[in-house]
C-alpha atoms as an extended CHARMM CRD file, in Angstrom:
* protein
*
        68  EXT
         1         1  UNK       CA            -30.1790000000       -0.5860000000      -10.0220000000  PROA      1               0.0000000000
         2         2  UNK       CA            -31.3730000000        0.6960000000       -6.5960000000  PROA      2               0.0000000000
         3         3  UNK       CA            -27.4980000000        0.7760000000       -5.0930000000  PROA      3               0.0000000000
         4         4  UNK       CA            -25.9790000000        2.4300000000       -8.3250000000  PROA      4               0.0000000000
         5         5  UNK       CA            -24.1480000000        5.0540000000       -6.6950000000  PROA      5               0.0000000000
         6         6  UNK       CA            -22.1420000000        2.6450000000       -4.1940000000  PROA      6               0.0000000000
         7         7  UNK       CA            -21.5390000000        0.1810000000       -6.8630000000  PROA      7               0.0000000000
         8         8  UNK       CA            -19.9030000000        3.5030000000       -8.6610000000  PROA      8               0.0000000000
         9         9  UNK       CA            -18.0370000000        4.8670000000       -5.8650000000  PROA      9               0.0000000000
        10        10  UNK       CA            -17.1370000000        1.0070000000       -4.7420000000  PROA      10              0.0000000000
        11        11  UNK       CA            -15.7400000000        0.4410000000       -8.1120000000  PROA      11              0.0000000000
        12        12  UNK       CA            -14.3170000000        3.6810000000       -8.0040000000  PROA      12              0.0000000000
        13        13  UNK       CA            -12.2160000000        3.1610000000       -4.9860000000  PROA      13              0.0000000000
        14        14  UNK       CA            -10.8800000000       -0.5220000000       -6.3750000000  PROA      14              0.0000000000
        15        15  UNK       CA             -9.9840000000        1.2220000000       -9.1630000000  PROA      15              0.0000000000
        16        16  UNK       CA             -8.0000000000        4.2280000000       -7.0480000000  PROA      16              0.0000000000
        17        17  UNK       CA             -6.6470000000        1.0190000000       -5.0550000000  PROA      17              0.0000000000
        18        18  UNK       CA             -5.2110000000       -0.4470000000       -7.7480000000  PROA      18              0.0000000000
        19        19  UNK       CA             -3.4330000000        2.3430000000       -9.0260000000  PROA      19              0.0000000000
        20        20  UNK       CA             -1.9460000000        3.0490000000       -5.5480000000  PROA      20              0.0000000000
        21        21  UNK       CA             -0.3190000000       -0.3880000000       -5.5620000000  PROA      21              0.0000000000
        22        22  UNK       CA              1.1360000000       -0.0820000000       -8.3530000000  PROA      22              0.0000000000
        23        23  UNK       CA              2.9020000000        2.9060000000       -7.5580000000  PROA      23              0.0000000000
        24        24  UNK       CA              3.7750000000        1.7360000000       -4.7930000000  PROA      24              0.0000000000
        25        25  UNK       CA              5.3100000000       -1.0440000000       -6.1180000000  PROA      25              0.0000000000
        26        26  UNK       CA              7.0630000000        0.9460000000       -8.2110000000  PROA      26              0.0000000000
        27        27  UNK       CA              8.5040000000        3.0780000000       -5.3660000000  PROA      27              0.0000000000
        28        28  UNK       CA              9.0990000000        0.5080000000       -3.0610000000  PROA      28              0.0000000000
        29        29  UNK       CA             10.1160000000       -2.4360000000       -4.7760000000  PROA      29              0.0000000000
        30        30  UNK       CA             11.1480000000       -1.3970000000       -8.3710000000  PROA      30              0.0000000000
        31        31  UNK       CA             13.3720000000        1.9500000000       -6.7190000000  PROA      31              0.0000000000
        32        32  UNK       CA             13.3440000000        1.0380000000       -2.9720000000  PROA      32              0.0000000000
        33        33  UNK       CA             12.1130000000        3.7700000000       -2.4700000000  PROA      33              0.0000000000
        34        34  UNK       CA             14.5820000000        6.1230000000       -4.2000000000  PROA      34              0.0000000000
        35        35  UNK       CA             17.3020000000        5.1900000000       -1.5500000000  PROA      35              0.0000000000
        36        36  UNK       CA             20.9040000000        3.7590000000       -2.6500000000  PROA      36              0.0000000000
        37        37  UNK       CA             21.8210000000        1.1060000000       -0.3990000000  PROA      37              0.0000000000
        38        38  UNK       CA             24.8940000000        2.5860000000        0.5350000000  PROA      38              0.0000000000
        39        39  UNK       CA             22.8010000000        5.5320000000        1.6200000000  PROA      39              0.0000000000
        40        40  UNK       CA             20.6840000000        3.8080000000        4.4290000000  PROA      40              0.0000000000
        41        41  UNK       CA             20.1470000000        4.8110000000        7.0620000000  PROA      41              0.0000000000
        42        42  UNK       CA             18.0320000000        3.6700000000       10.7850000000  PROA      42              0.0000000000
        43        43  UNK       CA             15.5740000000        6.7670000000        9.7950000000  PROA      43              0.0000000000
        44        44  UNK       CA             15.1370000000        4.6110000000        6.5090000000  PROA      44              0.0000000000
        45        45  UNK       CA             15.1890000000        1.0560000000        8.1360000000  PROA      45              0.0000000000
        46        46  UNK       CA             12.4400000000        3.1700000000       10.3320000000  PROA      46              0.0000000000
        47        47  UNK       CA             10.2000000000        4.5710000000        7.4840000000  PROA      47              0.0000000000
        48        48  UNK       CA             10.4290000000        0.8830000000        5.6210000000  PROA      48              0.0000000000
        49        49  UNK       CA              8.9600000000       -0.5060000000        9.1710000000  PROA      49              0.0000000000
        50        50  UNK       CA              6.1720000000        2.2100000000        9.6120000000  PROA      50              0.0000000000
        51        51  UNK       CA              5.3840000000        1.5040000000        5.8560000000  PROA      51              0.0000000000
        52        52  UNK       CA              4.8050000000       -2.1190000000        6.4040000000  PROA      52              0.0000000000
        53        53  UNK       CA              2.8380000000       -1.8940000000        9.5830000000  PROA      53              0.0000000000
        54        54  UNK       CA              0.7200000000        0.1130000000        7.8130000000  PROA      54              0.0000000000
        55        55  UNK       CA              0.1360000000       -2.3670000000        5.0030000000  PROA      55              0.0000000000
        56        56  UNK       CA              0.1010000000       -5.2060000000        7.3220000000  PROA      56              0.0000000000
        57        57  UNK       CA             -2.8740000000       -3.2710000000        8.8320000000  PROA      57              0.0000000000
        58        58  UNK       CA             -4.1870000000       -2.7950000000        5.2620000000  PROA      58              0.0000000000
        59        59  UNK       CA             -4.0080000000       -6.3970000000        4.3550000000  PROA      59              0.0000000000
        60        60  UNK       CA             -5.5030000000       -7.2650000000        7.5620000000  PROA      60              0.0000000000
        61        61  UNK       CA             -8.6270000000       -5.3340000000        7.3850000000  PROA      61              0.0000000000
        62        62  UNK       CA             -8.8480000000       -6.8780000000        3.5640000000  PROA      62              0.0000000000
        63        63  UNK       CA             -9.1680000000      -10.4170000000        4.8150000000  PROA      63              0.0000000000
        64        64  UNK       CA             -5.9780000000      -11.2300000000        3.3810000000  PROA      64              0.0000000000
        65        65  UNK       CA             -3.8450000000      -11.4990000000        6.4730000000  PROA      65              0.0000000000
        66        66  UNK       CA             -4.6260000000      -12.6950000000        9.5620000000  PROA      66              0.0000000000
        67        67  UNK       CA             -3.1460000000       -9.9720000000       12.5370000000  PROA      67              0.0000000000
        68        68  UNK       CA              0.3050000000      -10.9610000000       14.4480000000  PROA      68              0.0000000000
Protein backbone atom coordinates (compact mmCIF):
# COMPACT_ATOMS: atom_id res chain seq x y z
CA UNK A 1 0.00 0.00 0.00
CA UNK A 2 1.66 3.29 -1.12
CA UNK A 3 0.11 5.37 2.13
CA UNK A 4 0.98 2.54 4.71
CA UNK A 5 2.60 4.61 7.16
CA UNK A 6 -0.43 7.21 7.54
CA UNK A 7 -2.92 4.49 7.52
CA UNK A 8 -0.57 3.21 10.65
CA UNK A 9 -0.12 6.35 12.41
CA UNK A 10 -4.01 7.32 11.44
CA UNK A 11 -5.10 4.17 13.03
CA UNK A 12 -2.75 4.73 15.62
CA UNK A 13 -4.10 7.99 16.78
CA UNK A 14 -8.00 6.56 16.70
CA UNK A 15 -6.78 4.07 18.69
CA UNK A 16 -4.89 6.68 21.34
CA UNK A 17 -8.37 8.62 20.90
CA UNK A 18 -10.30 6.08 22.04
CA UNK A 19 -8.50 5.29 24.99
CA UNK A 20 -8.49 9.00 26.03
CA UNK A 21 -12.29 8.99 26.07
CA UNK A 22 -12.61 6.48 27.98
CA UNK A 23 -10.64 7.75 30.65
CA UNK A 24 -12.07 10.53 30.48
CA UNK A 25 -15.23 9.25 30.94
CA UNK A 26 -14.15 7.60 33.68
CA UNK A 27 -12.82 10.78 35.37
CA UNK A 28 -15.41 12.96 34.45
CA UNK A 29 -18.51 11.21 34.45
CA UNK A 30 -17.98 7.90 36.41
CA UNK A 31 -15.87 10.11 39.49
CA UNK A 32 -16.70 13.74 38.46
CA UNK A 33 -13.70 14.24 38.39
CA UNK A 34 -12.59 13.09 41.87
CA UNK A 35 -14.58 16.05 43.47
CA UNK A 36 -17.38 15.41 46.29
CA UNK A 37 -20.18 17.58 45.64
CA UNK A 38 -20.12 19.07 48.85
CA UNK A 39 -16.57 20.04 48.00
CA UNK A 40 -17.26 22.36 44.92
CA UNK A 41 -16.13 24.94 44.40
CA UNK A 42 -16.29 28.20 41.41
CA UNK A 43 -12.45 27.08 40.64
CA UNK A 44 -14.22 23.61 39.92
CA UNK A 45 -17.48 24.97 38.23
CA UNK A 46 -14.42 26.86 36.27
CA UNK A 47 -12.20 23.82 35.32
CA UNK A 48 -15.64 21.75 34.33
CA UNK A 49 -16.30 24.92 31.84
CA UNK A 50 -12.67 25.12 30.38
CA UNK A 51 -12.97 21.25 30.02
CA UNK A 52 -16.03 21.44 27.92
CA UNK A 53 -15.01 24.29 25.71
CA UNK A 54 -12.30 22.36 24.94
CA UNK A 55 -14.30 19.32 23.88
CA UNK A 56 -16.87 21.40 22.28
CA UNK A 57 -13.88 22.57 20.16
CA UNK A 58 -12.89 18.88 19.78
CA UNK A 59 -16.23 17.76 18.62
CA UNK A 60 -16.41 20.62 16.38
CA UNK A 61 -13.35 20.11 14.40
CA UNK A 62 -14.65 16.20 14.22
CA UNK A 63 -17.73 17.13 12.26
CA UNK A 64 -19.80 16.14 15.03
CA UNK A 65 -20.94 19.50 16.31
CA UNK A 66 -21.71 22.33 14.59
CA UNK A 67 -19.86 25.69 16.53
CA UNK A 68 -22.20 28.03 18.89
Amino acid sequence: MKNQKAVDSYIGSIGEIATLLEDLKGYVVDNHMDIAPEDVNWGHAGSAQHLLALLNEAAVFAGIRHEK
